[in-house]
C-alpha positions as CSV (number, residue, x, y, z in Angstrom):
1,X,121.4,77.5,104.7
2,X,119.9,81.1,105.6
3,X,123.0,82.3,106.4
4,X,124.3,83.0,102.8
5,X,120.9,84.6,102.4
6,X,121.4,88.3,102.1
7,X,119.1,91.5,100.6
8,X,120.9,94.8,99.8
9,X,119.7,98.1,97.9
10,X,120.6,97.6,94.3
11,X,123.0,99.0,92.4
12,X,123.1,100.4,88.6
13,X,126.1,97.7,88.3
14,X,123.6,94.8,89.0
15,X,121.3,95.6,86.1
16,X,123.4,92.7,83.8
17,X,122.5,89.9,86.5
18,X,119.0,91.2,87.0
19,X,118.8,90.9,82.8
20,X,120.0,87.5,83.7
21,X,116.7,86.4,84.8
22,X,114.9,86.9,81.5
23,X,111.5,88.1,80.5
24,X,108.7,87.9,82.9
25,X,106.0,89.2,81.3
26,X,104.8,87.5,78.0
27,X,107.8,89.2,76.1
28,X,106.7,92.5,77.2
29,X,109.0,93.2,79.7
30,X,110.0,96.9,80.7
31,X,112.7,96.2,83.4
32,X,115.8,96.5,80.7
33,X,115.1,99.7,79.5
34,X,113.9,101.5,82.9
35,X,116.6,100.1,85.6
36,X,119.0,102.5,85.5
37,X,115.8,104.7,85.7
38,X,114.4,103.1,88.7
39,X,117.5,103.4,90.3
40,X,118.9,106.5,89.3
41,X,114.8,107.6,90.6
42,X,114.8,109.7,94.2
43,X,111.6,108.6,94.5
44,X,112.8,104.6,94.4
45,X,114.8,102.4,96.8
46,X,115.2,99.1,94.2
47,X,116.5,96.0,96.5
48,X,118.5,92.9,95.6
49,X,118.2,89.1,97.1
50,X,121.1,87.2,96.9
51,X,122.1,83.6,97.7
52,X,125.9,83.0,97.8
53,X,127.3,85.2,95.6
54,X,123.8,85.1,93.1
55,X,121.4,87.4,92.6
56,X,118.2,85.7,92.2
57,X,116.0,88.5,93.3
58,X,114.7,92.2,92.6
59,X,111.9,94.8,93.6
60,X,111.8,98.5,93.1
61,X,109.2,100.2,95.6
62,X,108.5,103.6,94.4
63,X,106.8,105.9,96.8
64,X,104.4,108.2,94.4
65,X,101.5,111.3,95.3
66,X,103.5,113.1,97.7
67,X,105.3,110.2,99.4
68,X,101.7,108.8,100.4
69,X,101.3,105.9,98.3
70,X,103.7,103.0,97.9
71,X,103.9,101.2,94.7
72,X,106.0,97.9,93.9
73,X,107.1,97.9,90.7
74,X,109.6,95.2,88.5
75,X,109.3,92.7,91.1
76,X,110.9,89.6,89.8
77,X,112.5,86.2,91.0
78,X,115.0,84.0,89.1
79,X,114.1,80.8,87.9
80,X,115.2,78.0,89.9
81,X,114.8,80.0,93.1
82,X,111.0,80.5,92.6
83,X,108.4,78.9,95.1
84,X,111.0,79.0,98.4
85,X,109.6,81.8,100.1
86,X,112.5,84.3,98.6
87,X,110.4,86.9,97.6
88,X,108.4,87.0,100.8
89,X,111.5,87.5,102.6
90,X,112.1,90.3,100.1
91,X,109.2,91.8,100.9
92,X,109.2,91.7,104.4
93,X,112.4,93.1,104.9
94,X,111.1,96.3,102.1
95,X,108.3,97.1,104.2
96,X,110.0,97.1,107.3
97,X,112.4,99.6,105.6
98,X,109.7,101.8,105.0
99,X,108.0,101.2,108.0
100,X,109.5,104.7,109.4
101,X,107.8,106.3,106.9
102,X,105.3,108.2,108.5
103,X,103.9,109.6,105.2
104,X,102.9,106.7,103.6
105,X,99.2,106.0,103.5
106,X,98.2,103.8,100.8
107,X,99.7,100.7,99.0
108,X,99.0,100.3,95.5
109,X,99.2,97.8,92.7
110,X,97.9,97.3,89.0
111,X,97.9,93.5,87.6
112,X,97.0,91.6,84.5
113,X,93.7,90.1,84.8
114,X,95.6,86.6,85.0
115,X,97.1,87.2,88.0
116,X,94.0,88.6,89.6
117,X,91.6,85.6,88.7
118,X,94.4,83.5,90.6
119,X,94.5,85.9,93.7
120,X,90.9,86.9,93.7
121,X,89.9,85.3,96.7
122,X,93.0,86.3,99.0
123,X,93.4,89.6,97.2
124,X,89.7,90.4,98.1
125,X,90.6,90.1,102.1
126,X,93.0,93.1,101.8
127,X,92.7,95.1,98.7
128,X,89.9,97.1,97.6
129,X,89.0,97.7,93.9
130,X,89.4,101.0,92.3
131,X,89.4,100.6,88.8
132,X,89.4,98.2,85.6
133,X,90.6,99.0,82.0
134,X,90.6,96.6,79.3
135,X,94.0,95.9,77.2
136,X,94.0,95.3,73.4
137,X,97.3,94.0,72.1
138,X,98.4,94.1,68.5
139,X,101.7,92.7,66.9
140,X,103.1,94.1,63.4
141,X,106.1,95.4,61.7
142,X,103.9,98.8,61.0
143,X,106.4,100.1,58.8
144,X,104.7,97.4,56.0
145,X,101.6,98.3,57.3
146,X,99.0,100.9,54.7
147,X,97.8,102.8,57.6
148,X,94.4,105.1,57.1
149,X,95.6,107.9,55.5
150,X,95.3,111.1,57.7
151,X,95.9,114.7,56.9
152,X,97.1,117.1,59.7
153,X,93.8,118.8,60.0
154,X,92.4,115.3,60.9
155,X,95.2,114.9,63.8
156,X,94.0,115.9,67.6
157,X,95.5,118.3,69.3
158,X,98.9,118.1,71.3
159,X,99.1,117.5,74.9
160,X,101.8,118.9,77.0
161,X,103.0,118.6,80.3
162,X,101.6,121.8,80.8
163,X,98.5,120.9,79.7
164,X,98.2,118.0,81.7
165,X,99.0,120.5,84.8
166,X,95.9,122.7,84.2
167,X,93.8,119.6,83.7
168,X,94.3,118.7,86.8
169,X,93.0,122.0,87.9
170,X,90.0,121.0,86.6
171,X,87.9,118.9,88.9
172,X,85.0,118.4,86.1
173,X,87.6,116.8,83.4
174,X,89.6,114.5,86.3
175,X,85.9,113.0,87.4
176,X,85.1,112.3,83.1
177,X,88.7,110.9,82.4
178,X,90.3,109.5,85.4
179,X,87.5,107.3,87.6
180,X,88.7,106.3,90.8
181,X,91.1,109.6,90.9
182,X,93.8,108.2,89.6
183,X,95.6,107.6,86.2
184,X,97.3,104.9,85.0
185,X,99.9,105.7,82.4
186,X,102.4,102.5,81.2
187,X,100.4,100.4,84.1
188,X,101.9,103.4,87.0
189,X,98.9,103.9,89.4
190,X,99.2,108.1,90.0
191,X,97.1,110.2,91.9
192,X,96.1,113.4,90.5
193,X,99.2,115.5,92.1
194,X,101.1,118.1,90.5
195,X,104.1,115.9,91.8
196,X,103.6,113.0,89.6
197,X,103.9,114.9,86.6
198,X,107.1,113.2,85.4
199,X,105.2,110.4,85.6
200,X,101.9,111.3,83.9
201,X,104.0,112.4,81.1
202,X,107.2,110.1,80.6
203,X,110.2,111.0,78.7
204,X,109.5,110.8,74.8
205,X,105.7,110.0,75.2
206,X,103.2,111.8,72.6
207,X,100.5,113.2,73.9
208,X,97.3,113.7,71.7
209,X,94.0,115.5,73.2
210,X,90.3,116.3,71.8
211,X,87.6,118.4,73.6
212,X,83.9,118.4,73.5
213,X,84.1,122.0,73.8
214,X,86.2,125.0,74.6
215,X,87.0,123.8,78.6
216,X,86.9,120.3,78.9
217,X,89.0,117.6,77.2
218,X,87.1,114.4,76.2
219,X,89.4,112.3,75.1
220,X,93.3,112.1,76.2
221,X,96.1,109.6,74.4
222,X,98.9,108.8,75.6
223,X,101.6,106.9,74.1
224,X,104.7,105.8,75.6
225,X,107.5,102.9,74.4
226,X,109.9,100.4,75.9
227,X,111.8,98.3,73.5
228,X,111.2,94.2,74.5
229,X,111.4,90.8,73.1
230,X,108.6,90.8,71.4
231,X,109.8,94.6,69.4
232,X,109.2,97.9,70.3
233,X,106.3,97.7,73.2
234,X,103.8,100.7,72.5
235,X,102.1,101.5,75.3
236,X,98.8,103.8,74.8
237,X,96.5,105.0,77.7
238,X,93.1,106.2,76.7
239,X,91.6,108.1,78.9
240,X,87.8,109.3,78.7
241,X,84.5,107.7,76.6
242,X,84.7,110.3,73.5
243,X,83.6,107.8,70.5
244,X,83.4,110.3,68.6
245,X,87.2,110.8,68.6
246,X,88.8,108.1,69.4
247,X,89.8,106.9,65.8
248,X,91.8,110.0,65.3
249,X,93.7,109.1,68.4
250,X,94.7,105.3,67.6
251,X,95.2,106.4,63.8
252,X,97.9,109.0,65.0
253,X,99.5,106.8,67.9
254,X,99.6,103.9,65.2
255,X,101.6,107.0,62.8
256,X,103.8,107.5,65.8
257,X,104.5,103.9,66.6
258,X,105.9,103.2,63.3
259,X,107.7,106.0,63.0
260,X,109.9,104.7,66.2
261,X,111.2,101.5,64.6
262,X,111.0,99.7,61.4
263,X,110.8,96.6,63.1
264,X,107.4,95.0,64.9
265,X,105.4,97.0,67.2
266,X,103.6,95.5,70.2
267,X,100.4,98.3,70.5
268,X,99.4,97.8,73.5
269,X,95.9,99.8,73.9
270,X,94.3,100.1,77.6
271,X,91.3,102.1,77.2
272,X,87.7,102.0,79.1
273,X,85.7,98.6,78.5
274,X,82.6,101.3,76.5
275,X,85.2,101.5,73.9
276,X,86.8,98.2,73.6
277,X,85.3,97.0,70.5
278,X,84.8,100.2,69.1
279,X,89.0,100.3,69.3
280,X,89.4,97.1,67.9
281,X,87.2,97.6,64.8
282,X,89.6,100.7,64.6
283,X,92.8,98.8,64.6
284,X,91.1,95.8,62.1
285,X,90.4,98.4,59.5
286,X,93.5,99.8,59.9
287,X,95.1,96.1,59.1
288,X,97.0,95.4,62.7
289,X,96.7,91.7,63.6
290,X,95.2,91.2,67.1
291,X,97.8,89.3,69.8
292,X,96.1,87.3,71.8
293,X,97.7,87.2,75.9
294,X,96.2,86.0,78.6
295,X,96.3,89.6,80.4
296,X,92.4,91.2,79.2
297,X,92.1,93.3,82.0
298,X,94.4,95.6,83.9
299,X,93.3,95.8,87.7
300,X,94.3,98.8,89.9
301,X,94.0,97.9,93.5
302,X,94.5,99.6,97.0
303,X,94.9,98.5,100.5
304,X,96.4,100.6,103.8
305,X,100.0,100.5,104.1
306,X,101.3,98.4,106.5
Protein backbone atom coordinates (compact mmCIF):
# COMPACT_ATOMS: atom_id res chain seq x y z
CA UNK A 1 0.00 0.00 0.00
CA UNK A 2 1.30 3.60 -1.16
CA UNK A 3 -0.30 5.11 1.43
CA UNK A 4 2.22 4.38 4.27
CA UNK A 5 4.80 5.54 1.74
CA UNK A 6 6.14 8.81 2.95
CA UNK A 7 9.63 10.99 2.00
CA UNK A 8 10.62 13.82 4.50
CA UNK A 9 14.01 16.01 4.81
CA UNK A 10 16.25 14.06 7.12
CA UNK A 11 17.20 14.66 10.30
CA UNK A 12 20.64 14.41 12.26
CA UNK A 13 18.52 11.92 14.61
CA UNK A 14 17.98 9.48 11.64
CA UNK A 15 21.74 8.94 10.99
CA UNK A 16 21.46 5.46 13.43
CA UNK A 17 18.72 3.94 10.97
CA UNK A 18 20.42 5.27 7.83
CA UNK A 19 23.81 3.19 9.48
CA UNK A 20 21.25 0.50 9.60
CA UNK A 21 21.43 -0.08 6.07
CA UNK A 22 25.13 -1.06 6.03
CA UNK A 23 27.98 -0.52 3.60
CA UNK A 24 27.29 0.16 0.04
CA UNK A 25 30.31 0.64 -1.39
CA UNK A 26 32.91 -2.27 -1.29
CA UNK A 27 33.64 -1.41 2.44
CA UNK A 28 34.51 2.00 1.53
CA UNK A 29 31.67 3.72 2.59
CA UNK A 30 31.82 7.57 3.57
CA UNK A 31 28.14 8.16 4.70
CA UNK A 32 28.98 7.43 8.69
CA UNK A 33 31.44 9.81 9.10
CA UNK A 34 29.93 12.76 6.82
CA UNK A 35 26.02 12.65 7.80
CA UNK A 36 25.88 14.97 10.36
CA UNK A 37 28.07 16.91 7.80
CA UNK A 38 25.62 16.62 4.99
CA UNK A 39 23.05 17.72 7.05
CA UNK A 40 24.35 20.20 9.24
CA UNK A 41 25.65 21.49 5.23
CA UNK A 42 23.51 24.88 3.96
CA UNK A 43 24.42 23.87 0.88
CA UNK A 44 22.43 20.30 1.27
CA UNK A 45 18.74 19.28 1.68
CA UNK A 46 19.34 15.21 2.61
CA UNK A 47 15.85 13.39 2.25
CA UNK A 48 14.41 10.21 3.92
CA UNK A 49 11.92 7.43 2.39
CA UNK A 50 10.05 5.71 4.74
CA UNK A 51 7.60 2.74 4.71
CA UNK A 52 5.53 2.33 7.90
CA UNK A 53 7.45 3.52 10.46
CA UNK A 54 10.97 2.32 8.48
CA UNK A 55 13.35 4.15 6.95
CA UNK A 56 14.61 2.30 3.98
CA UNK A 57 15.81 5.23 2.05
CA UNK A 58 18.34 8.30 1.84
CA UNK A 59 19.81 10.90 -0.73
CA UNK A 60 21.63 14.09 0.01
CA UNK A 61 21.52 16.53 -3.11
CA UNK A 62 24.07 19.18 -2.66
CA UNK A 63 23.80 22.21 -4.87
CA UNK A 64 27.67 23.29 -5.57
CA UNK A 65 29.47 26.32 -8.05
CA UNK A 66 27.32 29.03 -6.97
CA UNK A 67 24.07 27.13 -6.65
CA UNK A 68 24.32 26.17 -10.45
CA UNK A 69 25.13 22.63 -10.34
CA UNK A 70 23.24 19.93 -8.52
CA UNK A 71 25.06 16.96 -7.26
CA UNK A 72 23.48 13.69 -5.54
CA UNK A 73 25.51 12.42 -3.15
CA UNK A 74 25.16 9.17 -0.40
CA UNK A 75 22.29 7.95 -2.27
CA UNK A 76 21.34 4.59 -0.73
CA UNK A 77 18.34 2.04 -0.44
CA UNK A 78 17.96 -0.68 2.23
CA UNK A 79 18.15 -4.09 1.47
CA UNK A 80 14.95 -5.76 1.09
CA UNK A 81 13.27 -2.67 -0.30
CA UNK A 82 15.71 -2.53 -3.32
CA UNK A 83 14.29 -3.11 -7.00
CA UNK A 84 10.43 -1.56 -6.19
CA UNK A 85 10.80 1.64 -7.67
CA UNK A 86 11.60 3.46 -4.09
CA UNK A 87 14.35 5.34 -5.09
CA UNK A 88 12.73 6.60 -8.18
CA UNK A 89 10.03 7.94 -6.17
CA UNK A 90 12.79 9.45 -4.13
CA UNK A 91 14.06 11.14 -6.77
CA UNK A 92 11.29 12.39 -8.31
CA UNK A 93 9.90 13.99 -5.50
CA UNK A 94 13.90 15.73 -4.93
CA UNK A 95 13.91 17.21 -8.21
CA UNK A 96 10.56 18.52 -8.08
CA UNK A 97 11.69 20.19 -4.78
CA UNK A 98 14.33 21.93 -6.52
CA UNK A 99 12.47 22.45 -9.42
CA UNK A 100 11.96 26.30 -8.21
CA UNK A 101 15.38 26.66 -8.35
CA UNK A 102 15.99 29.03 -10.90
CA UNK A 103 19.81 28.86 -10.53
CA UNK A 104 20.46 25.52 -11.15
CA UNK A 105 21.96 24.76 -14.47
CA UNK A 106 23.82 21.64 -14.56
CA UNK A 107 23.42 18.08 -12.90
CA UNK A 108 26.36 16.26 -12.06
CA UNK A 109 27.52 12.86 -11.05
CA UNK A 110 30.96 10.81 -10.65
CA UNK A 111 30.71 6.85 -10.65
CA UNK A 112 32.89 3.75 -10.38
CA UNK A 113 33.60 2.45 -13.64
CA UNK A 114 31.26 -0.68 -12.67
CA UNK A 115 28.34 1.23 -12.58
CA UNK A 116 29.04 3.04 -15.78
CA UNK A 117 29.74 -0.16 -18.00
CA UNK A 118 26.17 -1.24 -16.65
CA UNK A 119 24.54 2.22 -17.56
CA UNK A 120 26.58 2.98 -20.58
CA UNK A 121 24.08 2.77 -23.07
CA UNK A 122 21.10 4.69 -21.12
CA UNK A 123 23.60 7.00 -19.48
CA UNK A 124 24.92 7.94 -23.07
CA UNK A 125 21.15 9.35 -24.00
CA UNK A 126 21.40 12.07 -21.25
CA UNK A 127 24.82 12.59 -19.90
CA UNK A 128 27.76 13.82 -21.56
CA UNK A 129 31.39 12.88 -20.60
CA UNK A 130 33.68 15.30 -19.06
CA UNK A 131 36.33 13.49 -17.61
CA UNK A 132 38.01 9.97 -16.55
CA UNK A 133 40.66 9.34 -13.79
CA UNK A 134 41.90 6.04 -12.99
CA UNK A 135 41.69 4.65 -9.18
CA UNK A 136 44.54 2.56 -7.61
CA UNK A 137 43.53 0.96 -4.29
CA UNK A 138 45.98 -0.40 -1.72
CA UNK A 139 45.17 -2.19 1.67
CA UNK A 140 47.89 -2.26 4.67
CA UNK A 141 48.29 -1.70 8.26
CA UNK A 142 51.19 1.11 7.22
CA UNK A 143 52.26 1.44 10.55
CA UNK A 144 54.28 -2.18 9.90
CA UNK A 145 55.02 -0.98 6.72
CA UNK A 146 59.33 0.29 5.99
CA UNK A 147 58.25 3.16 3.95
CA UNK A 148 61.11 4.94 1.55
CA UNK A 149 62.83 6.87 3.72
CA UNK A 150 62.37 10.64 3.02
CA UNK A 151 64.17 13.67 4.46
CA UNK A 152 62.24 16.98 4.73
CA UNK A 153 64.13 18.56 1.87
CA UNK A 154 62.77 15.70 -0.32
CA UNK A 155 59.01 16.66 0.80
CA UNK A 156 56.86 19.00 -1.71
CA UNK A 157 55.68 21.96 -0.73
CA UNK A 158 52.47 22.65 1.39
CA UNK A 159 49.22 23.64 -0.16
CA UNK A 160 46.87 25.81 1.54
CA UNK A 161 43.52 27.00 1.10
CA UNK A 162 45.00 30.08 0.17
CA UNK A 163 46.94 28.63 -2.30
CA UNK A 164 44.46 26.81 -3.89
CA UNK A 165 42.45 30.35 -4.11
CA UNK A 166 45.31 32.05 -6.23
CA UNK A 167 45.46 28.91 -8.39
CA UNK A 168 42.45 29.40 -9.44
CA UNK A 169 43.42 32.79 -10.55
CA UNK A 170 45.51 31.26 -12.81
CA UNK A 171 43.82 30.21 -16.00
CA UNK A 172 47.16 28.52 -17.38
CA UNK A 173 47.60 26.02 -14.15
CA UNK A 174 43.41 25.14 -14.09
CA UNK A 175 43.74 24.10 -18.00
CA UNK A 176 47.28 21.73 -17.02
CA UNK A 177 45.69 20.24 -13.71
CA UNK A 178 41.91 20.27 -13.85
CA UNK A 179 40.67 19.08 -17.63
CA UNK A 180 37.21 19.50 -18.07
CA UNK A 181 37.16 22.62 -15.51
CA UNK A 182 36.45 20.91 -12.81
CA UNK A 183 38.13 19.09 -9.78
CA UNK A 184 37.30 16.12 -8.22
CA UNK A 185 38.43 15.96 -4.63
CA UNK A 186 37.02 12.58 -2.45
CA UNK A 187 34.85 11.85 -5.79
CA UNK A 188 32.95 15.75 -5.28
CA UNK A 189 32.60 17.08 -8.87
CA UNK A 190 33.58 21.17 -8.20
CA UNK A 191 33.89 23.75 -10.58
CA UNK A 192 36.68 26.10 -10.36
CA UNK A 193 34.72 28.73 -7.99
CA UNK A 194 36.09 30.57 -5.16
CA UNK A 195 32.73 29.18 -3.44
CA UNK A 196 33.72 25.58 -3.36
CA UNK A 197 36.69 26.21 -1.50
CA UNK A 198 35.45 24.24 1.62
CA UNK A 199 35.16 21.70 -0.63
CA UNK A 200 38.40 21.73 -2.68
CA UNK A 201 40.15 21.61 0.60
CA UNK A 202 38.19 19.45 3.30
CA UNK A 203 38.56 19.66 6.95
CA UNK A 204 41.96 17.82 8.04
CA UNK A 205 43.10 17.17 4.36
CA UNK A 206 47.01 17.63 3.57
CA UNK A 207 47.79 19.34 0.81
CA UNK A 208 51.24 18.85 -0.96
CA UNK A 209 52.27 20.92 -4.24
CA UNK A 210 55.40 20.93 -6.79
CA UNK A 211 56.02 23.47 -9.66
CA UNK A 212 57.77 23.32 -12.83
CA UNK A 213 58.84 26.80 -12.23
CA UNK A 214 58.38 29.87 -10.21
CA UNK A 215 54.33 30.40 -11.47
CA UNK A 216 52.78 27.38 -12.21
CA UNK A 217 52.19 24.28 -10.07
CA UNK A 218 52.64 20.92 -11.80
CA UNK A 219 51.66 18.60 -9.69
CA UNK A 220 48.98 19.03 -6.75
CA UNK A 221 48.09 16.16 -3.85
CA UNK A 222 45.53 16.00 -2.09
CA UNK A 223 44.83 13.73 0.69
CA UNK A 224 41.72 13.40 2.64
CA UNK A 225 40.29 10.35 5.16
CA UNK A 226 37.04 8.74 6.22
CA UNK A 227 37.24 6.04 8.61
CA UNK A 228 35.20 2.61 6.99
CA UNK A 229 34.99 -1.07 7.24
CA UNK A 230 37.70 -1.83 5.49
CA UNK A 231 40.11 0.85 8.05
CA UNK A 232 40.84 4.24 7.66
CA UNK A 233 39.86 5.13 3.74
CA UNK A 234 42.69 7.52 2.34
CA UNK A 235 41.61 9.29 -0.28
CA UNK A 236 44.36 11.05 -2.54
CA UNK A 237 43.57 13.27 -5.69
CA UNK A 238 46.47 13.84 -8.08
CA UNK A 239 46.03 16.38 -10.11
CA UNK A 240 48.46 17.26 -13.13
CA UNK A 241 51.00 14.81 -15.37
CA UNK A 242 54.40 16.00 -13.46
CA UNK A 243 56.43 12.41 -13.50
CA UNK A 244 58.95 13.87 -12.38
CA UNK A 245 57.33 14.56 -8.98
CA UNK A 246 54.95 12.45 -8.34
CA UNK A 247 56.89 9.90 -6.13
CA UNK A 248 57.60 12.64 -3.55
CA UNK A 249 53.84 13.10 -3.41
CA UNK A 250 52.64 9.37 -2.81
CA UNK A 251 55.80 8.84 -0.48
CA UNK A 252 54.54 11.85 1.80
CA UNK A 253 50.65 11.02 1.58
CA UNK A 254 51.69 7.30 2.33
CA UNK A 255 53.84 9.19 5.70
CA UNK A 256 50.67 10.98 6.37
CA UNK A 257 48.27 8.01 6.07
CA UNK A 258 50.03 6.15 8.65
CA UNK A 259 50.50 8.62 10.88
CA UNK A 260 46.38 8.81 11.15
CA UNK A 261 45.94 5.25 12.47
CA UNK A 262 47.87 2.29 13.38
CA UNK A 263 45.45 0.13 12.03
CA UNK A 264 45.01 -0.67 7.99
CA UNK A 265 44.81 2.00 5.53
CA UNK A 266 42.62 1.77 2.36
CA UNK A 267 44.99 4.39 -0.22
CA UNK A 268 42.88 5.05 -2.41
CA UNK A 269 44.96 6.91 -5.36
CA UNK A 270 42.85 8.67 -8.35
CA UNK A 271 45.26 10.23 -10.51
CA UNK A 272 45.40 10.77 -14.62
CA UNK A 273 45.55 7.38 -16.65
CA UNK A 274 49.57 8.85 -18.02
CA UNK A 275 50.52 8.10 -14.55
CA UNK A 276 48.80 5.09 -13.52
CA UNK A 277 51.61 2.60 -13.74
CA UNK A 278 54.07 4.98 -13.02
CA UNK A 279 52.06 5.29 -9.39
CA UNK A 280 51.78 1.83 -8.96
CA UNK A 281 55.47 0.95 -9.48
CA UNK A 282 55.65 3.76 -6.77
CA UNK A 283 53.50 2.18 -4.20
CA UNK A 284 55.11 -1.63 -5.06
CA UNK A 285 58.57 -0.35 -4.15
CA UNK A 286 57.31 1.18 -1.33
CA UNK A 287 55.79 -2.45 -0.16
CA UNK A 288 51.74 -1.58 -0.21
CA UNK A 289 49.83 -4.62 -1.45
CA UNK A 290 47.50 -3.75 -4.36
CA UNK A 291 43.40 -4.23 -3.60
CA UNK A 292 41.87 -5.30 -6.31
CA UNK A 293 37.77 -3.66 -6.65
CA UNK A 294 35.79 -3.76 -9.40
CA UNK A 295 35.74 0.25 -9.49
CA UNK A 296 39.04 1.09 -12.19
CA UNK A 297 37.75 4.16 -13.37
CA UNK A 298 35.99 7.10 -11.77
CA UNK A 299 33.62 8.75 -14.38
CA UNK A 300 32.54 12.46 -14.02
CA UNK A 301 29.38 13.12 -16.00
CA UNK A 302 26.98 16.04 -16.77
CA UNK A 303 23.57 16.54 -18.17
CA UNK A 304 21.03 19.82 -17.99
CA UNK A 305 19.07 19.94 -14.93
CA UNK A 306 15.71 19.07 -15.19
Amino acid sequence: MMSNHRIRRATADDFQAVMDFGDVLFGLDYLPQRYHSFIDDPNARSYVYIVGEEIVAFCSPHLLDDGTTFVMRGSRVKAGFRNQGIYGRLLKHVYDDFKGTDTIKHDVMTTHSLNYENKRESLKKTHRLISQKETLNYRAKLADVPLPIMSTDDRPQAFTTADMNSLLDSKESCENLFPGGKIIVAWLPLGLLPANLKYMMPPNSFALQSRADNTNVSLLSIGSSVECQRGLRYMCDIFGNDATSLRRHLVSQLYKARGLTEGYVVFEIIIETSLRDIADDIMKDAGVPFLDLDKKTMVLLEKPFA
